[in-house]
C-alpha positions in Angstrom: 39.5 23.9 137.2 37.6 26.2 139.0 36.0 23.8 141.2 40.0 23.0 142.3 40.4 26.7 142.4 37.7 28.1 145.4 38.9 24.5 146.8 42.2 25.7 147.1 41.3 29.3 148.1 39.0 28.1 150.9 42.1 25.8 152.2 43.5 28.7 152.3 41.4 31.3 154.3 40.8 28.7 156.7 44.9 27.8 157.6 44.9 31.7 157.4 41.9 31.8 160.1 43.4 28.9 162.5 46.7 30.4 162.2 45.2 33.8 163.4 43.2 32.2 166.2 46.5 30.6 167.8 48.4 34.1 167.6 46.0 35.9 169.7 46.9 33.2 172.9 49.8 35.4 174.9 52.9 34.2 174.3 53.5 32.8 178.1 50.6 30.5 177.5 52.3 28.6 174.6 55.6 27.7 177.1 54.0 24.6 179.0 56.1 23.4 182.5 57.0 20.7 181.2 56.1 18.3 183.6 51.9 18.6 184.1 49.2 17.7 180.8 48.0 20.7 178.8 45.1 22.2 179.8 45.8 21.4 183.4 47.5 24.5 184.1 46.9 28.2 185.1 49.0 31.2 185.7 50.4 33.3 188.2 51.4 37.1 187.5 52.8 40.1 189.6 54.1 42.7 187.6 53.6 45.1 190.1 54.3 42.7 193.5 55.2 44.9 196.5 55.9 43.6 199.9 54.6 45.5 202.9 55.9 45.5 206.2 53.9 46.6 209.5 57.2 48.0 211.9 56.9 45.8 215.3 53.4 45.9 216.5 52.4 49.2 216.5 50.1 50.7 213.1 53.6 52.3 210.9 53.5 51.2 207.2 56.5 50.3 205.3 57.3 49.9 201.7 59.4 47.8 200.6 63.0 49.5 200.4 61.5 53.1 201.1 62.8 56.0 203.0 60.0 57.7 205.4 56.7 56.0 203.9 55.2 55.7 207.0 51.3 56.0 206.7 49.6 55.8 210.0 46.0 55.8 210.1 43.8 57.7 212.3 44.6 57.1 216.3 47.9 55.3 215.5 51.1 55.6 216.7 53.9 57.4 214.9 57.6 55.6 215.2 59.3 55.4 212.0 61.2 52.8 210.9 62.4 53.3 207.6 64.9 51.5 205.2 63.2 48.6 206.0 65.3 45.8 203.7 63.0 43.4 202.0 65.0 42.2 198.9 65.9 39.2 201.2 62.8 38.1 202.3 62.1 34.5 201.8 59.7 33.7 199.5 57.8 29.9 198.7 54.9 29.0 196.7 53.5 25.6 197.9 50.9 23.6 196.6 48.8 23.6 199.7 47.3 20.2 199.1 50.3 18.2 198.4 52.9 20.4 199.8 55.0 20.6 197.3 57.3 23.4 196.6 56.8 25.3 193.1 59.4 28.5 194.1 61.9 29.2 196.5 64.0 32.1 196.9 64.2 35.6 197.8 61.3 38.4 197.2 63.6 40.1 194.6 64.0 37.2 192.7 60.1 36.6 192.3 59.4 39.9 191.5 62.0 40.0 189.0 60.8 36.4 187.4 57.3 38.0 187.8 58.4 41.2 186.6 59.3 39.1 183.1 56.0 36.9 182.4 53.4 35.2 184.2 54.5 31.7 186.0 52.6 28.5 185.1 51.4 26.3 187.4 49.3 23.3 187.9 45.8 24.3 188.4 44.9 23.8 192.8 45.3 25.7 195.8 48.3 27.8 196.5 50.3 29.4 199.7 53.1 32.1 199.1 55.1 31.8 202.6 57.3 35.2 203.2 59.6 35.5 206.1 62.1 37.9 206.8 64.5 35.5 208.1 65.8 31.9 207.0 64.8 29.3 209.0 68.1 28.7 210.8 68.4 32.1 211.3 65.5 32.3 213.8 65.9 31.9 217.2 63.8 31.1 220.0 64.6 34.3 222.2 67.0 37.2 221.2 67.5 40.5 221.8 65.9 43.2 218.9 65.5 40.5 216.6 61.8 41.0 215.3 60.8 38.3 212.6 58.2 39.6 210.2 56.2 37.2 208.1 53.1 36.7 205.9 51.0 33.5 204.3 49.3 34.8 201.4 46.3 32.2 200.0 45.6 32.0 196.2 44.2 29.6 193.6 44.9 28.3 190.2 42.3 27.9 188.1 42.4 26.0 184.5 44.1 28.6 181.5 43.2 31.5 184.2 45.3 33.8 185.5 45.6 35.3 189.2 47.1 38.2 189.9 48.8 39.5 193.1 50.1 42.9 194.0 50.3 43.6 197.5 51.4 41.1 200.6 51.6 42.4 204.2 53.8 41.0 206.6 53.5 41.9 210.6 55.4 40.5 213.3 55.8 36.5 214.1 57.6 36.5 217.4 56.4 38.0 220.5 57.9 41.8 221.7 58.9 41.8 225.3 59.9 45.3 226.9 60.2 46.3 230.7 59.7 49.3 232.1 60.4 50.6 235.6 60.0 54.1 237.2 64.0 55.4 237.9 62.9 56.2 242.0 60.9 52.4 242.1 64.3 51.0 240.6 66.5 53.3 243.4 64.5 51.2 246.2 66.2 48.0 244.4 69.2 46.5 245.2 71.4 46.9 242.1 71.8 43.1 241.9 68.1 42.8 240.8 67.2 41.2 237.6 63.8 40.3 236.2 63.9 37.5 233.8 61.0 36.4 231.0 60.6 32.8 229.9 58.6 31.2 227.1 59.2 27.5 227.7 62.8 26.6 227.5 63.9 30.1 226.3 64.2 32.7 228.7 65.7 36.5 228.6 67.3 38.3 231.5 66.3 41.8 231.8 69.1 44.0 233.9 68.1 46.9 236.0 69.7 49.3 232.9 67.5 47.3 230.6 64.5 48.6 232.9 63.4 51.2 230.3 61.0 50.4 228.5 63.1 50.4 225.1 65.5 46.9 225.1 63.0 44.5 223.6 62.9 40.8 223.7 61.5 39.1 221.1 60.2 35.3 221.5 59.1 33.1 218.9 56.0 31.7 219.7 55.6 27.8 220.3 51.8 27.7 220.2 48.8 29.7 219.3 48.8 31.0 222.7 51.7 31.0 224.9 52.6 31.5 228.6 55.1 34.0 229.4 56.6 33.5 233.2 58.2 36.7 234.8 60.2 36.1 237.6 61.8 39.2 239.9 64.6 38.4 241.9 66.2 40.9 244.1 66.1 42.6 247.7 65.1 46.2 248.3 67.6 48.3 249.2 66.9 48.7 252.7 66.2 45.5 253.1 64.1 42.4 252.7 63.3 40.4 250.0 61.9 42.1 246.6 61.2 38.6 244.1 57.9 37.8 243.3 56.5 35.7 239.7 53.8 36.1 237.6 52.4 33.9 234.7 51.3 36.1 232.0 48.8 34.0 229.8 47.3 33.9 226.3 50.5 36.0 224.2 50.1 35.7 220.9 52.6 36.1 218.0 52.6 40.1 216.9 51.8 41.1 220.0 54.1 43.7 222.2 53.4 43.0 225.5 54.6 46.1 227.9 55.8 45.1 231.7 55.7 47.5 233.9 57.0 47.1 237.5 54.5 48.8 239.9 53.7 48.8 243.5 51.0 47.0 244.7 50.5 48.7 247.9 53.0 50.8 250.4 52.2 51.0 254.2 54.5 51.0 256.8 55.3 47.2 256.9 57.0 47.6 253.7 56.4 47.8 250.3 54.7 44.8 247.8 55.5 44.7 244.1 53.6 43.5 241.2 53.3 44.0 237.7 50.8 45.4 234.7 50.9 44.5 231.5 49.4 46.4 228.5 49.1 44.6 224.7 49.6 47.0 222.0 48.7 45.0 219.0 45.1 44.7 220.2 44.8 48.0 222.5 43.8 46.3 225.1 45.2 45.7 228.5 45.7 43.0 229.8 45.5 42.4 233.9 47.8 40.2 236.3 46.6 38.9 239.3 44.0 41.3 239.0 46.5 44.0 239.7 44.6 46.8 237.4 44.9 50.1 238.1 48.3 49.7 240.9 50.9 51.6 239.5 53.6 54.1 241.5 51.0 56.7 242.0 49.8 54.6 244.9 52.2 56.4 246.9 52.1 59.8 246.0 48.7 60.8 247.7 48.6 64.2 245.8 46.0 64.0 242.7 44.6 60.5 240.7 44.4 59.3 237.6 40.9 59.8 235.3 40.8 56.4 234.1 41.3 54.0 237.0 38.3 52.7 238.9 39.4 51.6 242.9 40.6 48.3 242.7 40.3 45.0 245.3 43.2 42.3 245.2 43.8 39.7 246.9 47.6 39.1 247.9 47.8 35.7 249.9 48.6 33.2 247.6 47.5 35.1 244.6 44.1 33.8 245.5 41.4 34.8 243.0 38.6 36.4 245.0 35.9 35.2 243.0 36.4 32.1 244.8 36.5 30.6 248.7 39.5 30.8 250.5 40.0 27.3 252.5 41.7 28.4 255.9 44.2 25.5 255.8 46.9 28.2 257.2 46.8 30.4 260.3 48.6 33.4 258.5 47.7 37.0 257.8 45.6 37.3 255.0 45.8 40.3 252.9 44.3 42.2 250.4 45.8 45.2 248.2 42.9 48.0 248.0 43.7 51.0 245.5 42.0 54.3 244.7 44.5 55.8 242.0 41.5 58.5 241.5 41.6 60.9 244.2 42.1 58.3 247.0 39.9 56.4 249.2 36.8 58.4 250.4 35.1 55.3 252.1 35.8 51.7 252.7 32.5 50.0 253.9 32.8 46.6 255.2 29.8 44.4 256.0 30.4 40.6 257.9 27.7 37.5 256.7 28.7 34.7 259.0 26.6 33.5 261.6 28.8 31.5 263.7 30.9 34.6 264.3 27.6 37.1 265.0 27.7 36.2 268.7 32.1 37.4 269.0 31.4 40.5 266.9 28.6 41.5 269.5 30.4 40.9 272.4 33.4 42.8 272.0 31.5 46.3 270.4 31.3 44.9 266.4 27.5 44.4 266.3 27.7 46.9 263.0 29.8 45.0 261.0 26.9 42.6 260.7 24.8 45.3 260.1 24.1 48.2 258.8 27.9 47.7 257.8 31.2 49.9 259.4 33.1 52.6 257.6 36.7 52.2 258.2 37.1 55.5 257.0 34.8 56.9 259.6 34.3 54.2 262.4 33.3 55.1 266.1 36.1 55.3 268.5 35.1 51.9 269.9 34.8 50.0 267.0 38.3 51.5 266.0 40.2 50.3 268.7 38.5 46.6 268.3 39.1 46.6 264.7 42.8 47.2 264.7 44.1 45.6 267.9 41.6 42.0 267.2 40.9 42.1 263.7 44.3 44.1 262.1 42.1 46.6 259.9 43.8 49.5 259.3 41.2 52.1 260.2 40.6 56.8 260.1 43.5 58.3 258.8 45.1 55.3 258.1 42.5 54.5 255.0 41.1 57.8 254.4 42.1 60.1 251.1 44.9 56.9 250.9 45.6 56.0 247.1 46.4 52.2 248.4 46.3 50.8 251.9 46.5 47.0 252.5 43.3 44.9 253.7 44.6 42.7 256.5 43.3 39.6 258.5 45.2 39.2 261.1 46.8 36.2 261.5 45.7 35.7 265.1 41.9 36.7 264.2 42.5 33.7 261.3 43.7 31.1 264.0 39.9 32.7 266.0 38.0 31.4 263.0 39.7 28.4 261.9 38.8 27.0 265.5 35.2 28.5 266.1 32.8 25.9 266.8 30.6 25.3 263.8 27.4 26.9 263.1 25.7 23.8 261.9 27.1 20.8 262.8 29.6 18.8 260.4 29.8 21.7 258.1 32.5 24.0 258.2 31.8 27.8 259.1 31.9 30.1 256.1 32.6 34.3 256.9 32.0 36.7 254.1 33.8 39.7 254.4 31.5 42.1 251.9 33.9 45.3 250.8 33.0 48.3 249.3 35.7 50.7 248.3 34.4 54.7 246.4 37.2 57.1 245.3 36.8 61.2 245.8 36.4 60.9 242.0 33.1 59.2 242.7 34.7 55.9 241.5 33.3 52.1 243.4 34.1 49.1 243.4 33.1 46.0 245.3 34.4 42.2 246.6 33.7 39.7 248.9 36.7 37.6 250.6 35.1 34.4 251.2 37.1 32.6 253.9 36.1 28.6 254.6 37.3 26.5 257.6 39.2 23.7 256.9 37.0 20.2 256.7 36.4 18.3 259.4 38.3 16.0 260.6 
């Protein structure tokens, strides 16, 4: 009987034992999903899952649902946008190896189901996909429509569980804004419009959208994009104002600034381009090598600290980093700019032996050597230099915060036809320039111009 006894007590401690074992499992861990083998699952909890939205592209926080909780970090800029609704935000867990979709629906609803229990889920690799806007709600360009978004990477590991608190989303389309000085716009026929294109989608900017605030907004179609700007328009008293640009590598999140600027002014008229700064990355980013040309080129009184002289060439965009083939007897001209003061010197040195023997015989020996000033050139060489060659030359260039570079077109047709130096190989002239602000500022380029090939 007692042998029967401690039997049964000892059944008894032990059911007591298991039973105490299986109680201390949380209670979400006893549910199952019903559709993957036990012990093949984990868990996913956020009690305390926020979203967080970075406003457009520049560095202001937002809560989710908050009034003024902008927190902007050293060196940001400040532009609140508060009341920023995120209850609607799209939410999707996908199973990033099979692709298959474990939740869908809006952040409130996760949080809330999160908010209640941990969610089970087959053990693997994970992606939580938020977007601020459904999918057929996103268009390729619109006017202030900014899409913000985030894909937020976690795993699943066996009877584990992960937790996540805090997802970021930033901007997935591409911020366009234009911006033009109010006296540069007067010069403008009021018909003028500037238009932006990202493949097929394009936005027309008016003249009243010329302010720097209308934005744009593209939705990127690769991992870098091209955005075309196209200018079309007269100037007011007239002649024809349009010009394009290709501005290249635009990523998604990125605000990309156009500003409408003058490439040079002189008295044959004025030549347009365009700068472009990135404020995502705080960089900026040049077209057409057009860095540092903006209105002030005009205004001779005073510079700007932070802009080098600059050297661009004009004809056909050309890049002067590499040989121009004379296939054209035209002028060819180059935009020089000394936002800094204005131009104290402009030195310009000549390589080209086939044209040694012309430059000698009408007065130009120096351009071969040591080099001519065209700030400061000897009467002589002045009057050679703008009725052969077309250089603008004394006043004309000196203290100047742009002046344009020109070959004339009839000093082009001189060395498209001089006989070559060595035989059955085109001529080659390097025109060496040198340009120094009053700031103290220099910058150099060579204009490598190439006679077509012989024939």
């Amino acid at each position: 009987m007692k042998t029967f006894t401690g039997l049964f007590t000892a059944l008894t401690l032990g059911a007591f034992l298991l039973t105490g074992c299986v109680n201390e499992e949380p209670p979400y861990k006893n549910t199952g999903n019903g559709g993957t083998p036990s012990g093949m699952t984990g868990y996913l909890n956020g009690p305390a899952l926020s979203l967080e939205v970075i406003a457009d592209v520049e560095t202001d926080i937002q809560g989710d649902n908050t009034e003024d909780a902008t927190q902007t970090p050293p060196g940001g800029f400040t532009k609140t946008r508060s009341g920023i609704e995120t209850d609607n935000y799209r939410m999707k867990i996908v199973n990033t190896a099979d692709q298959r979709s474990h939740f869908e629906g809006s952040y409130k609803k996760l949080s809330e189901q999160l908010a209640g229990g941990p969610m089970e889920l087959p053990i693997g690799n994970y992606e939580l996909q938020v977007c601020s806007h459904r999918d057929e709600e996103i268009q390729a360009a619109a006017w202030e429509t900014p899409v913000y978004g985030a894909n937020y990477s976690f795993s699943i590991t066996k009877g584990a569980t992960t937790t996540i608190e805090q997802i970021t989303c930033t901007l997935q389309n591409i911020k366009v804004t234009l911006l033009c000085s109010a006296d540069l716009a007067e010069q403008l026929a009021n018909d003028a419009t500037a238009t932006v294109s990202l493949d097929e989608a394009s936005m027309e900017f008016k003249k009243a959208q010329w302010d720097g605030k209308q934005a744009a907004f593209f939705m990127p179609t690769a991992a870098e994009n091209d955005l075309e700007f196209r200018l079309n328009g007269t100037f007011v008293e007239g002649g024809d104002a349009s010009f394009s640009r290709t501005i290249s590598k635009v990523k998604a999140g990125q605000w990309r600034k156009i500003e409408l600027v003058i490439a040079y002014a002189s008295q044959g008229g004025i030549k347009l381009d365009i700068e472009v700064d990135n404020f995502l990355l705080d960089e900026t980013i040049t077209i057409n090598g057009t860095d540092g040309l903006t209105e002030e080129p005009i205004d001779q009184e005073g510079g700007e600290d932070d802009k080098a002289p600059t050297i661009v060439m004009l004809t056909d965009d050309h890049d002067l980093s590499e040989p121009y083939i004379l296939n054209q007897i035209k002028d060819i001209e180059i935009a020089i700019s000394a936002p800094n003061g204005g131009i104290k010197e402009l030195f310009v040195t000549v390589e080209a032996p086939a044209l040694e023997p012309l430059l000698e015989g009408v007065g130009l020996a120096d351009l071969i050597s040591p080099g001519v000033d065209l700030c400061h050139p000897s009467p002589e060489a002045a009057d050679v230099l703008g009725s052969l060659v077309g250089f603008l030359v004394g006043d004309q260039v000196l203290n100047q915060t742009s002046v344009p570079f020109k070959v004339a077109a009839a000093f082009v047709k001189i060395l498209a036809e001089l006989e070559p130096h060595t035989e059955g190989v085109p001529n080659t002239y390097q025109f060496n320039l040198r340009v120094t602000d009053n700031a103290g500022g220099s910058t150099e380029a060579s204009l490598i111009l190439v006679q077509a090939a012989i024939q």
